[in-house]
C-alpha positions as a Markdown table, in Angstrom:
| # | Residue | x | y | z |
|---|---|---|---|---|
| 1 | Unk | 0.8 | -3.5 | -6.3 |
| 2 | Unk | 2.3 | -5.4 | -3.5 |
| 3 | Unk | 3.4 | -8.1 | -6.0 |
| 4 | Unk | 5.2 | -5.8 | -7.9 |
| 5 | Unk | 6.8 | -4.4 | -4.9 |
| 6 | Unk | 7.8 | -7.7 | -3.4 |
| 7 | Unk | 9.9 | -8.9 | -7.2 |
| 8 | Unk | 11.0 | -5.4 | -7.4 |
| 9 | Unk | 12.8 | -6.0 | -4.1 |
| 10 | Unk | 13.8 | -9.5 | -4.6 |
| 11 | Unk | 15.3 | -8.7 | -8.0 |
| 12 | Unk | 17.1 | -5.4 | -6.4 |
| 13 | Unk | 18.4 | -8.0 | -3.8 |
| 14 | Unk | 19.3 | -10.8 | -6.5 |
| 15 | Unk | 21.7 | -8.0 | -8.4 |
| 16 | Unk | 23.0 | -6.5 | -5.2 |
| 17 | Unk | 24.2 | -10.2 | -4.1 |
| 18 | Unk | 25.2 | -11.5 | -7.9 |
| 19 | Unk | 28.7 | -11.2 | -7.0 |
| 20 | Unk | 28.5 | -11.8 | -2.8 |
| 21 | Unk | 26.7 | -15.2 | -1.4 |
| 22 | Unk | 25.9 | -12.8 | 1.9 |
| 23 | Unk | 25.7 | -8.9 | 2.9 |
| 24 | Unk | 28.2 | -7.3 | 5.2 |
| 25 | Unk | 25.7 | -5.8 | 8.7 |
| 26 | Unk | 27.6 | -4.0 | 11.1 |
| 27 | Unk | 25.5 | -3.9 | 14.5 |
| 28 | Unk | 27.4 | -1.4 | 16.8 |
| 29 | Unk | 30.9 | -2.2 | 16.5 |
| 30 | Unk | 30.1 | -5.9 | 15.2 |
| 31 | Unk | 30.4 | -7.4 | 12.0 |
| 32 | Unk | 28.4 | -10.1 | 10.8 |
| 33 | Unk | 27.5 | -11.4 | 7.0 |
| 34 | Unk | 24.1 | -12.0 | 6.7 |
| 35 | Unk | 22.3 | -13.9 | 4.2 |
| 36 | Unk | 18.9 | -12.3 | 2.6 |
| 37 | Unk | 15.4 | -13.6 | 2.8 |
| 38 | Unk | 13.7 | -11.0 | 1.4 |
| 39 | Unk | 10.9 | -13.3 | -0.8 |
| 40 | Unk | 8.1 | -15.0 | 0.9 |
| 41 | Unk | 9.5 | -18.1 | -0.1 |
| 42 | Unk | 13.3 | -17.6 | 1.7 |
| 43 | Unk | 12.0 | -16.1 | 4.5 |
| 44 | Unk | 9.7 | -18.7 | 4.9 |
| 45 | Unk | 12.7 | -21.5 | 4.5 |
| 46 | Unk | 14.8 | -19.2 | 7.0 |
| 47 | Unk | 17.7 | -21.3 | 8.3 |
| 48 | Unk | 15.3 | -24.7 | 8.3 |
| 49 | Unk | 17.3 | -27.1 | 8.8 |
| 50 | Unk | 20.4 | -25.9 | 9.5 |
| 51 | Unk | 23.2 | -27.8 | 11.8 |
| 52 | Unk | 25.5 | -24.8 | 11.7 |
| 53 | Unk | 25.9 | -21.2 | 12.0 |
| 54 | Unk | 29.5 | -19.1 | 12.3 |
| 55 | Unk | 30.1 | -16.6 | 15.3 |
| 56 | Unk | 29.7 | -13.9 | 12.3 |
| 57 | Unk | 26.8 | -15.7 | 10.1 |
| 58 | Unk | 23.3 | -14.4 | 10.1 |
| 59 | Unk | 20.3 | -14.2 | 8.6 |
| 60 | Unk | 18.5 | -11.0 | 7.6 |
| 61 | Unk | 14.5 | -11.0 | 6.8 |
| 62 | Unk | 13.9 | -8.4 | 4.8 |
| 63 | Unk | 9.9 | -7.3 | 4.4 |
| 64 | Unk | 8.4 | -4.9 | 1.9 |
| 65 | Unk | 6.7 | -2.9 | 4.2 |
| 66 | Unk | 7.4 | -2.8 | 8.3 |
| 67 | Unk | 4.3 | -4.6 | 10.2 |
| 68 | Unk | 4.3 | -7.2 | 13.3 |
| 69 | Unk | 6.6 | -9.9 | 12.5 |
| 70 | Unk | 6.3 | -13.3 | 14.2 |
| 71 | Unk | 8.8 | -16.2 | 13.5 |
| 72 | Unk | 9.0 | -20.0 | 14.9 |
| 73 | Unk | 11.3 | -22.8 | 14.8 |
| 74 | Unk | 9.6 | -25.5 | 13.8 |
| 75 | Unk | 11.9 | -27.5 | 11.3 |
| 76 | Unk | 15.3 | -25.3 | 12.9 |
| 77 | Unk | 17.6 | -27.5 | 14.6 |
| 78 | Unk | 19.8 | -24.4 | 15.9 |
| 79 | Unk | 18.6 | -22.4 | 18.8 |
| 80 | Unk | 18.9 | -19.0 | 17.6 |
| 81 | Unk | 18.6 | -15.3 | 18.8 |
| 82 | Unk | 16.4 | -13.0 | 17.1 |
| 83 | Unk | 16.7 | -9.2 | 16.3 |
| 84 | Unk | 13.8 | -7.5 | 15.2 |
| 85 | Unk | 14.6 | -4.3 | 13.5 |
| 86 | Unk | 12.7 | -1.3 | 12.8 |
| 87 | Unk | 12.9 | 1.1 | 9.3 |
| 88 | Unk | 15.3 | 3.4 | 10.6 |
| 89 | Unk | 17.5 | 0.5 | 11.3 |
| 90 | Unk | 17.2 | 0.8 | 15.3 |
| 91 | Unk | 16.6 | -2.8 | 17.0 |
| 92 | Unk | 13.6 | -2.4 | 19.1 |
| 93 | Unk | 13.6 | -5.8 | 20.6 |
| 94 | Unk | 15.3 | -9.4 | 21.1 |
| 95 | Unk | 14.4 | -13.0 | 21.6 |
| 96 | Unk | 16.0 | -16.4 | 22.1 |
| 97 | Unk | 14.7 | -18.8 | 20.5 |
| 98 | Unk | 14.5 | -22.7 | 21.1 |
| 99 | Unk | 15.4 | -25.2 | 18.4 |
| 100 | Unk | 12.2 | -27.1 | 16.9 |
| 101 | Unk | 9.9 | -25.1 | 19.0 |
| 102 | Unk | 6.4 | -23.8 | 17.7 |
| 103 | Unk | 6.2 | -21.3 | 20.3 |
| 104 | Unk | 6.0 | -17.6 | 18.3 |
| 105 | Unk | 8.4 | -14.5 | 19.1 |
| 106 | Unk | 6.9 | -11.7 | 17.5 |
| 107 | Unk | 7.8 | -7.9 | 17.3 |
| 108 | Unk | 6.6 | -5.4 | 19.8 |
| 109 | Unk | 5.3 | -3.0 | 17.1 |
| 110 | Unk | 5.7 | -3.3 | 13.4 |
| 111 | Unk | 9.3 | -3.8 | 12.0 |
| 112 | Unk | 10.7 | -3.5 | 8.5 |
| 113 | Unk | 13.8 | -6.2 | 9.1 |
| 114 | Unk | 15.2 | -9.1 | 11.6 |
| 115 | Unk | 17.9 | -10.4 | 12.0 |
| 116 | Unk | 18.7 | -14.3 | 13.3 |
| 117 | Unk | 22.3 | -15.4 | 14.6 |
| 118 | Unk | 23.4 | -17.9 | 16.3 |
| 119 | Unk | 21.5 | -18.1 | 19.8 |
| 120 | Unk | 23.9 | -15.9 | 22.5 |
| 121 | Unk | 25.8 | -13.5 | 20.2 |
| 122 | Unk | 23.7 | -10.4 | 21.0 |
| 123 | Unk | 24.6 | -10.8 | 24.7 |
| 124 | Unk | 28.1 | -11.9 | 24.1 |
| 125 | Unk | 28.4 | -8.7 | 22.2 |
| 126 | Unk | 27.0 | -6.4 | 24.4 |
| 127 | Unk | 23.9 | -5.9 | 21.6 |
| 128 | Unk | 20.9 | -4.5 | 23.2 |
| 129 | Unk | 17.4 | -2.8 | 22.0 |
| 130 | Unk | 18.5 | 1.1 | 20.8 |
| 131 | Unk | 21.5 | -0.5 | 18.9 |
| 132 | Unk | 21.7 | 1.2 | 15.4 |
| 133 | Unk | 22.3 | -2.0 | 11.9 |
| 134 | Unk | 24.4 | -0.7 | 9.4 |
| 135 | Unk | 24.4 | -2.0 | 5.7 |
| 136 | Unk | 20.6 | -2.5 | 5.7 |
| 137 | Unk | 19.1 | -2.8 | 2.2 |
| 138 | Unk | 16.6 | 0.4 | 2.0 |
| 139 | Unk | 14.3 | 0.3 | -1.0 |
């Protein structure tokens, strides 16, 4: 059953995206256009190797069902901040995280999305744990 759930989602995600390379978030005020790893296989590639990310880029893991999420940077060359999301779409926690490091940032509690960008945006935005995403896929 999981199976079927996981290409059920992918394909929803595929059609949703046939016409946009990335889905407009708004967290708070902010705006950013997030790609979608929403497979095993994309969320495992992530933004792996990677040189560059725009003030407004991101990218959004999106899992079946919420759980404890952990994510490294093991073959990332960008240090990156980390938003882990819960089902209602409330962020319930943050992380910096170091290029090429092993070390694991995992969710306090069991999340249904994260959310990488570009390492310093949350604080430059004023984004904190409580902030509400907008534009989160919900299947």
């Amino acid at each position: 059953m999981r199976c079927k759930a996981t290409l059920a989602l992918a394909a929803l995600l595929a059609a949703a995206n046939a016409s946009a390379d990335t889905l407009p978030l708004r967290v708070g005020p902010h705006a950013f256009d997030a790609e979608v790893a929403a497979t095993p296989a994309a969320r495992a590639r992530g933004l792996m190797g990677r040189t560059h990310l725009a003030a407004d880029a991101a990218m959004l893991f999106v899992f079946e069902t919420p759980g404890r999420q952990c994510f490294w940077m093991r073959d990332t060359p960008l240090p990156l901040s980390i938003a882990f999301i819960d089902a209602s779409g409330r962020i319930v926690a943050l992380a910096d995280m170091a290029p090429r490091s092993e070390t694991l940032h995992c969710s306090p509690g069991a999340v249904r999305y994260a959310l990488e960008v570009r390492q310093g945006e949350f604080q430059r935005r004023g984004i904190r744990p409580g902030t509400v995403v907008d534009g989160l896929p919900r299947y």
